[in-house]
C-alpha positions as CSV (number, residue, x, y, z in Angstrom):
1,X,-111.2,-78.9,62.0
2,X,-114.3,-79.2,64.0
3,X,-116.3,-76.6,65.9
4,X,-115.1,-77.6,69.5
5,X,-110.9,-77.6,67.8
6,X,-111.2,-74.3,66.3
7,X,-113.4,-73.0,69.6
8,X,-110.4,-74.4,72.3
9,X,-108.1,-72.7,69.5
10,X,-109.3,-69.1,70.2
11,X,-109.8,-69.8,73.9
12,X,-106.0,-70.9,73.6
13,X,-105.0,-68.0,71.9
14,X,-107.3,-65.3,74.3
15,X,-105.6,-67.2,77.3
16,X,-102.1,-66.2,75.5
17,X,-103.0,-62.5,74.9
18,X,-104.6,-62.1,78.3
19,X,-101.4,-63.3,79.8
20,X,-99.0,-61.4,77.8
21,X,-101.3,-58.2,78.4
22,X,-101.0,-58.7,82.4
23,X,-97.2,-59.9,81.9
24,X,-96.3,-56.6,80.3
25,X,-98.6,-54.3,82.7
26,X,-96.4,-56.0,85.7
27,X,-93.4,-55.2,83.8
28,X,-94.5,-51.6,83.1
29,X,-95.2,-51.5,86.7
30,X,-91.7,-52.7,87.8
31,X,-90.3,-50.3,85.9
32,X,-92.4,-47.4,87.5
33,X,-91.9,-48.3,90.5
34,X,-87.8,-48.4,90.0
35,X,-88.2,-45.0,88.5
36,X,-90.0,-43.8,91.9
37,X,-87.0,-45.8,94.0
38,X,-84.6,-44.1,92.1
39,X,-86.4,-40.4,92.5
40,X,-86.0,-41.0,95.9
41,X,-82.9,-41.8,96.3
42,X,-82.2,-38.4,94.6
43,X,-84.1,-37.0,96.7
44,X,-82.6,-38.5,99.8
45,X,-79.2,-36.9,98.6
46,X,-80.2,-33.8,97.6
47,X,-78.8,-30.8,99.9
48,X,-81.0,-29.0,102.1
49,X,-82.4,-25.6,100.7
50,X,-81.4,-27.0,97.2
51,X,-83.8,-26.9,94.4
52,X,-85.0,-30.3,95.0
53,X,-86.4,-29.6,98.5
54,X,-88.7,-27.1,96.7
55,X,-92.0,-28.5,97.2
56,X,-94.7,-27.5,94.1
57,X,-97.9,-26.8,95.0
58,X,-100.5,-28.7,93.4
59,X,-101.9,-28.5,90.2
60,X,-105.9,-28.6,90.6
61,X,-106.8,-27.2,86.8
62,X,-106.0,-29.9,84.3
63,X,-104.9,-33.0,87.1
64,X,-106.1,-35.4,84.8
65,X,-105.1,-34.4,81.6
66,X,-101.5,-34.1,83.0
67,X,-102.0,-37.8,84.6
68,X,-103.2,-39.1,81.6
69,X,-99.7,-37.1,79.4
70,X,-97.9,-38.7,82.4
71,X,-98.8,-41.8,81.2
72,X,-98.5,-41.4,77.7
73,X,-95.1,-40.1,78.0
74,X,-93.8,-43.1,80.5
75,X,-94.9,-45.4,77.8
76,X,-93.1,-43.7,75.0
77,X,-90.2,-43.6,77.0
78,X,-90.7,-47.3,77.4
79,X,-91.0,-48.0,73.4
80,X,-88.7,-44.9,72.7
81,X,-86.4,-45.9,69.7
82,X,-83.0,-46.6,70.5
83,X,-81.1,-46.0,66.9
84,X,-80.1,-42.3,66.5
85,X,-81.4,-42.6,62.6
86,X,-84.5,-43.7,63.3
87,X,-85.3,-41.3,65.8
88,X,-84.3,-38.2,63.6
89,X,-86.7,-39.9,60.6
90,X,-89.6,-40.1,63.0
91,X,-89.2,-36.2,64.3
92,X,-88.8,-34.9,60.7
93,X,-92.0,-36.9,60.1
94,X,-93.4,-35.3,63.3
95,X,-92.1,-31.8,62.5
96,X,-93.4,-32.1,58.8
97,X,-96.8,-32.9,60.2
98,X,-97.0,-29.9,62.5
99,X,-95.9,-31.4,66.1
100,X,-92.5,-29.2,66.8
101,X,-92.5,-30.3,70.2
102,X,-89.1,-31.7,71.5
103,X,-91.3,-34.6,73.1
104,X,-93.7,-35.3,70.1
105,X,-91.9,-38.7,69.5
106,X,-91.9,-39.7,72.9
107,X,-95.6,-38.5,73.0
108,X,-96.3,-40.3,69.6
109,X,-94.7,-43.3,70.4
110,X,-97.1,-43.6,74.1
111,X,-100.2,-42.8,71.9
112,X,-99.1,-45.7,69.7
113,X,-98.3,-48.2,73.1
114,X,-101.8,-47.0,74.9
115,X,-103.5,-47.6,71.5
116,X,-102.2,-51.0,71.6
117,X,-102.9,-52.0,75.1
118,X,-106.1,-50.6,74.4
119,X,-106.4,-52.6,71.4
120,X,-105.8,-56.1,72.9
121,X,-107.7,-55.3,76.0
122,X,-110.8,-55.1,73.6
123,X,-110.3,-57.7,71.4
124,X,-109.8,-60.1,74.4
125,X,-113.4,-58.7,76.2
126,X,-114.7,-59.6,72.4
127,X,-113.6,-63.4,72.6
128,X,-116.6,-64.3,74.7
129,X,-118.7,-62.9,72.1
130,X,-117.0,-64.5,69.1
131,X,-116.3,-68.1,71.0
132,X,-120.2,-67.9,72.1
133,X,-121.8,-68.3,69.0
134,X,-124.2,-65.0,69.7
135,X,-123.0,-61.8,67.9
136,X,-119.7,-63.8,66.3
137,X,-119.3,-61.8,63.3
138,X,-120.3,-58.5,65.4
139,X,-117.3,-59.4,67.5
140,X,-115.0,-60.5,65.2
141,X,-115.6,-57.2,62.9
142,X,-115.3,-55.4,66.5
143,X,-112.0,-57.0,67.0
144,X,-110.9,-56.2,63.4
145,X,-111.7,-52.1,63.8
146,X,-110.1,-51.8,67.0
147,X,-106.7,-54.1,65.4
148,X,-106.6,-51.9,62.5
149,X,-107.8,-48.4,64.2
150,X,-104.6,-49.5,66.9
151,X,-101.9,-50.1,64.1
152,X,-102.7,-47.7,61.3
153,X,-104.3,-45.2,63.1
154,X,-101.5,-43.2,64.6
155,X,-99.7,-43.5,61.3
156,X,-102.7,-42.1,59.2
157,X,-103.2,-39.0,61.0
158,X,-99.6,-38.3,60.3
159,X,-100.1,-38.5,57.1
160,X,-103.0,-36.7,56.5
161,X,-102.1,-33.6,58.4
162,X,-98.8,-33.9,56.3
163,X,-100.8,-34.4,53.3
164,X,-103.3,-31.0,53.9
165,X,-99.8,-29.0,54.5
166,X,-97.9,-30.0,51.6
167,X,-101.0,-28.5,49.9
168,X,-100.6,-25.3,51.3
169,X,-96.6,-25.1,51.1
170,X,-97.1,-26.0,47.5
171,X,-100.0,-23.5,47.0
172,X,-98.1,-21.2,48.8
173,X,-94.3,-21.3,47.3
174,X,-94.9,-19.4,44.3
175,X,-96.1,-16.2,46.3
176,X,-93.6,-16.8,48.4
177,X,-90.9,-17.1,45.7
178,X,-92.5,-13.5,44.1
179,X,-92.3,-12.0,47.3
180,X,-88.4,-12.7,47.4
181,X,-88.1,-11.4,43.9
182,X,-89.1,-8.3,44.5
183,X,-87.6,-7.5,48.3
184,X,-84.3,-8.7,46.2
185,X,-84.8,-6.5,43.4
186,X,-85.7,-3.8,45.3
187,X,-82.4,-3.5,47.2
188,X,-82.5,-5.7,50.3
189,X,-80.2,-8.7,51.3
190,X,-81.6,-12.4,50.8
191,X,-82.5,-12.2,54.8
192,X,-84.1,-9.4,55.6
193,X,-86.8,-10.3,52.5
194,X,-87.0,-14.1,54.1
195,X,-88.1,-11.8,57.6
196,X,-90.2,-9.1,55.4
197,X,-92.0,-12.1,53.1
198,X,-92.6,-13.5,56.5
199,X,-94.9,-11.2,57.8
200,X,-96.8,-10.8,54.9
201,X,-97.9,-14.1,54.0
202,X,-99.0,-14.8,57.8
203,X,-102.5,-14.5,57.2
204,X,-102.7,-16.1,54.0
205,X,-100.1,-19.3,55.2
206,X,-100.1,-19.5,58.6
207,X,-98.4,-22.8,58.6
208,X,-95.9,-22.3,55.7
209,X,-95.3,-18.6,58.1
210,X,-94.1,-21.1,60.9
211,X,-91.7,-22.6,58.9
212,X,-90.1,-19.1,57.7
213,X,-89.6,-17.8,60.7
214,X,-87.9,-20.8,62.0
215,X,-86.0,-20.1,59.0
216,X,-85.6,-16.3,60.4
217,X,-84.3,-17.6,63.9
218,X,-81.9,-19.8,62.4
219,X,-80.2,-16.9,60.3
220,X,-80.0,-14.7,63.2
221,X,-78.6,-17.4,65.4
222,X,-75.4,-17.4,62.7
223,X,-76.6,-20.7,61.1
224,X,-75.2,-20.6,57.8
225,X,-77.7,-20.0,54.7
226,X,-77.4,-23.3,53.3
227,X,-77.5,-25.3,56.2
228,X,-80.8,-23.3,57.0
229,X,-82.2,-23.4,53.8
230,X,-81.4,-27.1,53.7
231,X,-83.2,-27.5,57.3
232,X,-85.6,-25.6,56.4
233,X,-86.8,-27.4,53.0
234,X,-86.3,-31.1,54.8
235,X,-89.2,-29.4,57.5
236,X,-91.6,-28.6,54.6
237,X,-90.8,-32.0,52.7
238,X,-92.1,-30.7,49.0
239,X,-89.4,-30.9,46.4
240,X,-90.2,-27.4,45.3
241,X,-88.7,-26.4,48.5
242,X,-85.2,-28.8,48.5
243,X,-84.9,-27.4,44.5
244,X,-84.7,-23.9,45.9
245,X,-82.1,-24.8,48.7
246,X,-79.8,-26.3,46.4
247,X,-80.3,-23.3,43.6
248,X,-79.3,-21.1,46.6
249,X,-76.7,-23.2,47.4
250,X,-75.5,-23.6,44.0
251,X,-75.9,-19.6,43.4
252,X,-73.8,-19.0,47.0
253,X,-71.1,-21.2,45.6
254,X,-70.4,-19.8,42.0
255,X,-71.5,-16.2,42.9
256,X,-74.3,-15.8,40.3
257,X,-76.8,-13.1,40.7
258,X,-79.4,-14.0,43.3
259,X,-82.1,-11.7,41.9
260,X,-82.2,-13.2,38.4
261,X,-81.9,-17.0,40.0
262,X,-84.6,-15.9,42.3
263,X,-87.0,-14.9,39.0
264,X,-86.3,-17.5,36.6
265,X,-87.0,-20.1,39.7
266,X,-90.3,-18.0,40.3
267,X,-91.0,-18.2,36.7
268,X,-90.5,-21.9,37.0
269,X,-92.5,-22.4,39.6
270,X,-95.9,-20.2,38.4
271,X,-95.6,-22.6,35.0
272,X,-95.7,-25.8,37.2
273,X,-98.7,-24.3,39.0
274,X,-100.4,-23.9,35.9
275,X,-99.8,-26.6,34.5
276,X,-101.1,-28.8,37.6
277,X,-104.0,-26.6,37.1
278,X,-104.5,-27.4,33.7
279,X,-104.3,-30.9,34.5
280,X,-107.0,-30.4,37.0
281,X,-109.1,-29.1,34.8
282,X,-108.8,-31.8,32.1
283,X,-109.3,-34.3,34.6
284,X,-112.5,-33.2,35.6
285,X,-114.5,-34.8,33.2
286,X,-113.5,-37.8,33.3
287,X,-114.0,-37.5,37.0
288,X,-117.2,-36.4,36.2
289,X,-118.5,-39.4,34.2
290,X,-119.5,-41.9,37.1
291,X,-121.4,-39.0,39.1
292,X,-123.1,-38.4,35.5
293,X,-124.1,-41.8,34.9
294,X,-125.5,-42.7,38.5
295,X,-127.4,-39.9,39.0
296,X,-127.9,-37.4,36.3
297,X,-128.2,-39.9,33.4
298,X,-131.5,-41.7,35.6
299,X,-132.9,-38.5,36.4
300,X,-133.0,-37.5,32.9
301,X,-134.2,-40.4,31.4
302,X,-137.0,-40.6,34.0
303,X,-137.9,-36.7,32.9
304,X,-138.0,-37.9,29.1
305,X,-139.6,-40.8,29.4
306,X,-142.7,-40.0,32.1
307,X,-144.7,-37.9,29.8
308,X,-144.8,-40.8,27.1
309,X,-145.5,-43.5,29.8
310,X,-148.0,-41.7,31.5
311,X,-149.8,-41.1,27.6
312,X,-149.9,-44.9,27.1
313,X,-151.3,-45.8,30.6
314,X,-154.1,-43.3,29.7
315,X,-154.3,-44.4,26.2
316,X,-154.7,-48.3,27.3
317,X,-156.5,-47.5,30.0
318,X,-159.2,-46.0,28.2
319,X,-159.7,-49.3,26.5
């Protein structure tokens, strides 16, 4: 294939995204503009006095943030997901990664649109660059970033900020499990300890906190335990928390004593923290062996050897 095949190839192919960018901004703009026909119409035959003749003042703090969330939220709407499954997989992800919001997927799913409108927008203006000859690999890597940053970008902020919680859910659980122990053993009922351990571990685990007194609403709002526990354990998505939900379960079902579950689960659950630590802590030198030999070993040999280098320089040199 010659320079001027492959060169009408990508001007082919940045005609094709061009057009399909513009095609799908007029159909995004049919649709809002049926939406606004429709709103009128409502409008129209809405009663007089009603609550849709109130007329809102405007919003002057935050206009263009709110325009911008407008947006974003239209979009998701656009590329909402249709199957009932799906949607409840992508707000447990959502709710395991901290966004409780009853809009985060709509939200999340906008972000993801914009990012991809954004995306092809700059990897067309980059064609010109890459086509040109002048800065072609500087485009082309350009047009790479923005691809990947558009497609896996959304995805790997989820999983990172569910990734730093599940640290501190499993950091936290074992406190949390001795803390239950003890309100158990000391007289009170399995819910009022879930509402006392609550408030004390808020300033150590804020986040795992949010999560128990979810739990706390729940039980108060006649939710029974192990449909809450079970809700509440598929929220913090760490198996440490789904193995206490079915021993709760399991202990509700066959009437076993909940104070001697509770410690021998507690007990459990302090010997798995040690022994991740443990592992830790054998793992460290190995870990420690590339650092060691890049920069400590050089050092040291340059320390050992100097002296004796800077003898024979003197000792030739004085010849």
């Amino acid at each position: 294939m010659t320079l001027d095949q492959l060169q009408t190839l990508i001007w082919i192919a940045g005609l094709v995204l061009v057009l399909g960018a513009l095609g799908g901004a007029a159909w995004i703009a049919a649709v809002e503009f049926r939406l606004r026909a429709v709103r009128k119409l409502r409008f129209a035959a809405a009663p007089a006095g009603g609550p849709a003749s109130v007329v809102e003042a405007p919003k002057t703090a935050g206009a263009i943030g709110g325009q911008l969330l407008d947006t974003v939220r239209r979009l998701g709407q656009q590329s909402a997901v249709r199957d009932p499954a799906k949607l409840s997989l992508l707000r447990s992800r959502l709710m395991q990664a901290g966004f409780y919001n009853r809009e985060a997927p709509v939200i999340y799913l906008g972000v993801k649109a914009a990012a991809l409108v954004v995306a092809t927008v700059g990897v067309v203006l980059t064609l010109p660059m890459i086509v040109g000859g002048q800065a072609g690999m500087g485009g082309l890597i350009v047009a790479c970033v923005l691809s990947g940053l558009a497609i896996m970008g959304p995805d790997q902020v989820l999983k990172t900020r569910k990734a730093t919680r599940e640290r501190e859910y499993a950091e936290g659980f074992p406190d949390l499990l001795d803390l239950l122990v003890a309100s158990v053993e000391a007289g009170l009922s399995l819910d009022a300890s879930v509402s006392r351990v609550t408030d004390e571990l808020a300033r150590r685990y804020p986040t795992l906190t949010v999560h128990l007194r979810f739990l706390v609403l729940e039980l108060r709002a006649g939710r029974a335990r192990k449909d809450a526990w079970t809700a509440f354990a598929d929220r913090l998505g760490i198996e440490d928390a789904r193995a206490l939900a079915t021993m709760l379960r399991q202990a509700e079902e066959m009437g076993t004593s909940l104070g001697e579950t509770l410690s021998v689960f507690s007990q459990d659950l302090r010997a798995k923290r040690m022994l991740r630590a443990e592992e830790k802590a054998l793992a460290l030198s190995a870990k420690l062996t590339v650092p060691l030999i890049l920069f400590i070993f050089p050092c040291l040999l340059g320390a050992l050897m100097l002296p004796a280098v800077a003898r024979m320089m003197q000792v030739f040199g004085a010849q």
